[in-house]
Structure formats: structure tokens, C-alpha cells
C-alpha positions as CSV (number, residue, x, y, z in Angstrom):
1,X,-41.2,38.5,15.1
2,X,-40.1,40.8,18.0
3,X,-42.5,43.9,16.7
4,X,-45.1,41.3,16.2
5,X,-44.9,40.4,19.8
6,X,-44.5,44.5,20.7
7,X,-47.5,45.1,19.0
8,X,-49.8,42.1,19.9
9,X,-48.5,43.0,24.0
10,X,-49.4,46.6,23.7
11,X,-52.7,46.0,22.2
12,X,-53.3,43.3,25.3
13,X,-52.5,46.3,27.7
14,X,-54.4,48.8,25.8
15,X,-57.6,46.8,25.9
16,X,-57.0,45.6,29.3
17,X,-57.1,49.7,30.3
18,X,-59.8,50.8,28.2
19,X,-61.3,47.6,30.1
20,X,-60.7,48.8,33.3
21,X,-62.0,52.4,32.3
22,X,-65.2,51.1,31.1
23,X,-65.8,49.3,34.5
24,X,-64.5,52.3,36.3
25,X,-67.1,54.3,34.5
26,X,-70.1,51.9,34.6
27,X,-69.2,51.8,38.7
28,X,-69.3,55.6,39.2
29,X,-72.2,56.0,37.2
30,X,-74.1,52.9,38.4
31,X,-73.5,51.8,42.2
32,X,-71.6,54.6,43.2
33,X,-74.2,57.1,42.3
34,X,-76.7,55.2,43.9
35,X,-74.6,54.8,47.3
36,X,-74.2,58.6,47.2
37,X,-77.9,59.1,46.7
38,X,-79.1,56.5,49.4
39,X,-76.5,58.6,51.8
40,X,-78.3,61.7,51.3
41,X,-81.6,59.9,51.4
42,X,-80.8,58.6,55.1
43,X,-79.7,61.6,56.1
44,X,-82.6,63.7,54.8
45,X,-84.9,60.6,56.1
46,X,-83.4,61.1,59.9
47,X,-83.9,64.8,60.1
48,X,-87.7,64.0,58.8
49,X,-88.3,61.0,61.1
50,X,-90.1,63.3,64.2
51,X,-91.6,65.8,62.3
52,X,-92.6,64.2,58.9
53,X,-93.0,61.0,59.6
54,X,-95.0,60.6,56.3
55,X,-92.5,61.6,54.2
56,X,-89.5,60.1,56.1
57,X,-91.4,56.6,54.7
58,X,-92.0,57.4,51.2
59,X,-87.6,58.4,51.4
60,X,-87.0,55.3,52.7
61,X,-89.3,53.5,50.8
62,X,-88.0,54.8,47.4
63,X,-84.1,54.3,48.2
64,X,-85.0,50.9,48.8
65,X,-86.0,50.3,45.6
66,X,-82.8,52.7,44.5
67,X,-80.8,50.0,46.4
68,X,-82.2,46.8,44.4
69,X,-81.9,48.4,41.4
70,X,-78.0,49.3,42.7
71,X,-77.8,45.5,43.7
72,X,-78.8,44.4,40.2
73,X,-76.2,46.4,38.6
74,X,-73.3,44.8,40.7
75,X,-74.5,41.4,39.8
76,X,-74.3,42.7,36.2
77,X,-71.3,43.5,36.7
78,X,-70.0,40.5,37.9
79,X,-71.5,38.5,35.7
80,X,-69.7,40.2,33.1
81,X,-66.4,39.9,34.9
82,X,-67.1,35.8,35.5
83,X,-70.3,34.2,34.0
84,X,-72.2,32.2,36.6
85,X,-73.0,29.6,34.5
86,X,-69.8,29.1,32.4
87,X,-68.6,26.4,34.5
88,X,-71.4,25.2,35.9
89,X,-72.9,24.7,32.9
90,X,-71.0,25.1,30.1
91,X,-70.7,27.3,26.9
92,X,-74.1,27.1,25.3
93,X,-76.5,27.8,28.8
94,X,-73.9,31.1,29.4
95,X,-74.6,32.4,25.8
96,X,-78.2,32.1,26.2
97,X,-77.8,34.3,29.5
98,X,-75.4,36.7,28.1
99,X,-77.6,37.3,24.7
100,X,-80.4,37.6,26.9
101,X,-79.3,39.8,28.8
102,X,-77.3,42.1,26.2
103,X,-81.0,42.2,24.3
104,X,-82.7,43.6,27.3
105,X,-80.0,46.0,27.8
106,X,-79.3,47.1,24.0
107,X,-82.3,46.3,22.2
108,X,-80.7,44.4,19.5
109,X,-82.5,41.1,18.5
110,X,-79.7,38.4,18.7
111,X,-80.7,35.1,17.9
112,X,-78.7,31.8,18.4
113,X,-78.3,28.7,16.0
114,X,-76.9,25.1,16.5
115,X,-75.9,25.5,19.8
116,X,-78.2,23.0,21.0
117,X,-76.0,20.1,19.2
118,X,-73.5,21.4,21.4
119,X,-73.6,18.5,24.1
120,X,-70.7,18.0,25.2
121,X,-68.1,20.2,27.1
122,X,-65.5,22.3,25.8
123,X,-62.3,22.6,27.6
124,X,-62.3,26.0,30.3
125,X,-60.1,27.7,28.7
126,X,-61.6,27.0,25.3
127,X,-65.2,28.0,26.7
128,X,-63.8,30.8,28.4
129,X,-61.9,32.2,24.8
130,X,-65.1,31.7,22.9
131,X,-67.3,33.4,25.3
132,X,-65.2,36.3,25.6
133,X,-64.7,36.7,21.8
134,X,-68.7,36.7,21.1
135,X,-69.0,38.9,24.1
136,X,-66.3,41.0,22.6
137,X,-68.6,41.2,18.9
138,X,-71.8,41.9,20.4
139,X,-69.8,44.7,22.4
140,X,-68.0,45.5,18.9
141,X,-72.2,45.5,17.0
142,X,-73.4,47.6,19.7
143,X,-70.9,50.4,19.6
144,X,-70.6,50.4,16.0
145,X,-72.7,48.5,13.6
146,X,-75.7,50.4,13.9
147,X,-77.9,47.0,13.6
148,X,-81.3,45.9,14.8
149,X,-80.5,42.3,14.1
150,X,-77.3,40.0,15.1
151,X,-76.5,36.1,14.9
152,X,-74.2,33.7,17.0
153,X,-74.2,30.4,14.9
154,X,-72.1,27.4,15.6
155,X,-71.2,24.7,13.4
156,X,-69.3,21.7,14.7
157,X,-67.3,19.0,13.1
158,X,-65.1,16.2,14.7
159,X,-62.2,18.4,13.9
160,X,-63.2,21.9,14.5
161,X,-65.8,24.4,15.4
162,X,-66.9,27.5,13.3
163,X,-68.4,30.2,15.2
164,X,-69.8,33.0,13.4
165,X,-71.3,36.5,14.7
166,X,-73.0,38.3,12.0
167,X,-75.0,41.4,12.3
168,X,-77.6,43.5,10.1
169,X,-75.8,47.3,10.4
170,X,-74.3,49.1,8.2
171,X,-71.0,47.7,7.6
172,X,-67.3,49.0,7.8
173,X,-64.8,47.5,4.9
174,X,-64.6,50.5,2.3
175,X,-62.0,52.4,0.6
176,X,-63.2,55.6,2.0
177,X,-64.3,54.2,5.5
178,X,-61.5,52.5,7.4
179,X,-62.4,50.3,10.1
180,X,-62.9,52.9,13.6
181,X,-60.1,52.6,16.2
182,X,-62.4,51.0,18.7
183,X,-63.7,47.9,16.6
184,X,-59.9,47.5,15.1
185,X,-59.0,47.1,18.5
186,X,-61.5,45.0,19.4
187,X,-60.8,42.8,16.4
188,X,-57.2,42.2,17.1
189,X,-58.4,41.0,20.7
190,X,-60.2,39.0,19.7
191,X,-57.5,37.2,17.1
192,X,-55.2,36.9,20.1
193,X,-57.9,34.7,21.5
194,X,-58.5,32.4,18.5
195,X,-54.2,32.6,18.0
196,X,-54.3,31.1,21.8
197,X,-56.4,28.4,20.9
198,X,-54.8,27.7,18.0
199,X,-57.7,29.0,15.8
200,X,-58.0,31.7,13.5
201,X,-60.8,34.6,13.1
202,X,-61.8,36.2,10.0
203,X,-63.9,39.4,9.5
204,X,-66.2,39.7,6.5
205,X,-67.7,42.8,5.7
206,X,-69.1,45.1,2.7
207,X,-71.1,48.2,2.9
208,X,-74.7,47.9,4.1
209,X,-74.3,44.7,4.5
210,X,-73.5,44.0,7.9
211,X,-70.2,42.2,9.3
212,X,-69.5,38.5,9.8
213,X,-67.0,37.1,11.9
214,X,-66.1,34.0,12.1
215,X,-63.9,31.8,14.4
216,X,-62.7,28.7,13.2
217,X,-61.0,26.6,16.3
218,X,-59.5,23.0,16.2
219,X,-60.7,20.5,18.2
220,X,-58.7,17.4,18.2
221,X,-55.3,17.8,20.7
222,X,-56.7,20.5,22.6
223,X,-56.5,19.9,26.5
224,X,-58.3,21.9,29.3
């Protein structure tokens, strides 16, 4: 029970630091670049301003559209770090955003099924666990799978819900292809999450055939 514990803690601080290095990154490469850029841009800008009018503008001009572009980024960001509609509006509206979104920034063709039957609200903590888990696949099929195609479908019962992420790509469960670092990482964060709310997730896999997981979390006796 103890090394259980050791190992499920250390995986929690491993992925919280490749977290952190990942935003770390996406900040220097993303609004930090752009900062520096638009500080040089100014600067160029002023010493044009009496001569070269003219071009002064068109600096400007383009940094502020640098600047939006920057502006967008951080609300990205954010989003990411809290969704702005979680809880406002609740589970299903945030997926639609955050597939959206991922699609226009990945390219992969995610559709979503039965959430609409979802009508009432989850508990936070239970919107906030599922969210992060389907956010942590599509991460998980972006890095890895190699597919064009992915699926978020629920299924909901007076006892339980069944959330399952498949994909199209190429598949990982072979005897001479172990599953990479990165998505057995991700998988076991992902456990922890269902192992909070008292639910269980499953992986399903064979070559060429995509990957499936699945979440299975209890509903009844669950408090927010």
C-alpha cells in the first residue's frame, strides 16, 4: 500500500512539472516572444517617427496586430488553466469549447455524442475531473496517436456515467511496442482522477486500430 501511494504521489509531481514546463514553454514561445518583438518594434518605431513617418505607421500598425494575436494566446492560456464556461455552464457547453478549439489548433476532427441528454449538473469537482481527463486524452491523441479522427461519447444511466474517447491512429498495445513514457504517464493521471471520484478508467487498444478509453464514474452518493 505504501509504494502504491509512493508511486501514484510521484507520478502526481511528475506530471504537475512536465505541466508546468509545458506552460513555461508555450509562454516563452508565445507572449514572451511577442512582448520582446513589440519592444523592439517601439523602439525602432520612435527613432523613425521624424524622419520616416511612413514607415514608423506600417511598425506600429503591424505590432498591433502582433499584440492581438499575443492577447489571444494568453486567453488560451487561461482557458486551459480554468475553463470559462465550466461553472457557468456546466460540463457539456465547456467540451464543445475545448473540442473546438483543440480542432482549430490540431487539426484533428473530434466529434461529440450524447452530451446533449446531459441536462443536468454534475457536481464541480466531478465536472472539473471529467473535463481534465478528456482534455488529458485529446492531449494524449495529439502527441501520439497519429489520428485524423477522435470521439468523446457519453452514456448515462441513473447509476453511472461512461465516458469514452476513442481515436482513429495507429494504436499502442503490442508485444513489440510498449506504451511511450509520455501517454503511460498521462494514463495513470488520468486513473488518479477516475480513482478520486470513485470511478475507474480503462484503455483499449490494438494495432491500427486506434485507442479507446473509457471512464466509468458512479453517480449515486456523490456530493459536490
Amino acid at each position: 500500500m505504501a509504494d502504491s501511494t509512493t508511486q501514484s504521489k510521484a507520478v502526481v509531481v511528475q506530471t504537475q512539472e512536465e505541466e508546468r514546463y509545458r506552460l513555461a514553454r508555450a509562454l516563452q514561445n508565445g507572449p514572451a516572444q511577442i512582448l520582446a518583438n513589440a519592444a523592439l518594434e517601439i523602439e525602432t518605431s520612435l527613432r523613425l517617427m521624424d524622419d520616416q513617418p511612413a514607415a514608423a505607421r506600417e511598425g506600429l500598425t503591424a505590432l498591433i496586430s502582433e499584440l492581438r494575436n499575443g492577447l489571444a494566446d494568453v486567453r488560451d492560456l487561461i482557458a486551459e488553466l480554468q475553463p470559462p464556461l465550466l461553472h457557468e455552464f456546466g460540463l457539456a457547453a465547456s467540451l464543445a469549447k475545448l473540442t473546438d478549439d483543440f480542432s482549430t489548433r490540431t487539426g484533428l476532427a473530434i466529434a461529440l455524442s450524447g452530451w446533449q441528454t446531459l441536462a443536468d449538473r454534475l457536481p464541480s469537482t466531478m465536472e472539473m475531473a471529467i473535463f481534465r481527463i478528456i482534455q488529458e486524452a485529446l492531449e494524449n491523441v495529439q502527441s501520439h496517436a497519429h489520428a485524423t479522427e477522435a470521439q468523446i461519447i457519453l452514456e448515462q444511466s441513473a447509476e453511472r456515467l461512461v465516458v469514452t474517447v476513442a481515436d482513429n491512429g495507429r494504436g499502442f498495445a503490442t508485444a513489440n511496442e510498449p506504451i511511450p513514457a509520455g501517454r503511460r504517464l498521462g494514463i495513470v493521471a488520468m486513473s488518479d482522477r477516475a480513482e478520486l471520484l470513485g470511478g475507474q478508467l480503462q484503455v483499449f487498444s490494438e494495432p491500427a486500430r486506434g485507442v479507446r478509453v473509457v471512464l466509468t464514474v458512479p453517480l449515486r452518493g456523490r456530493a459536490g
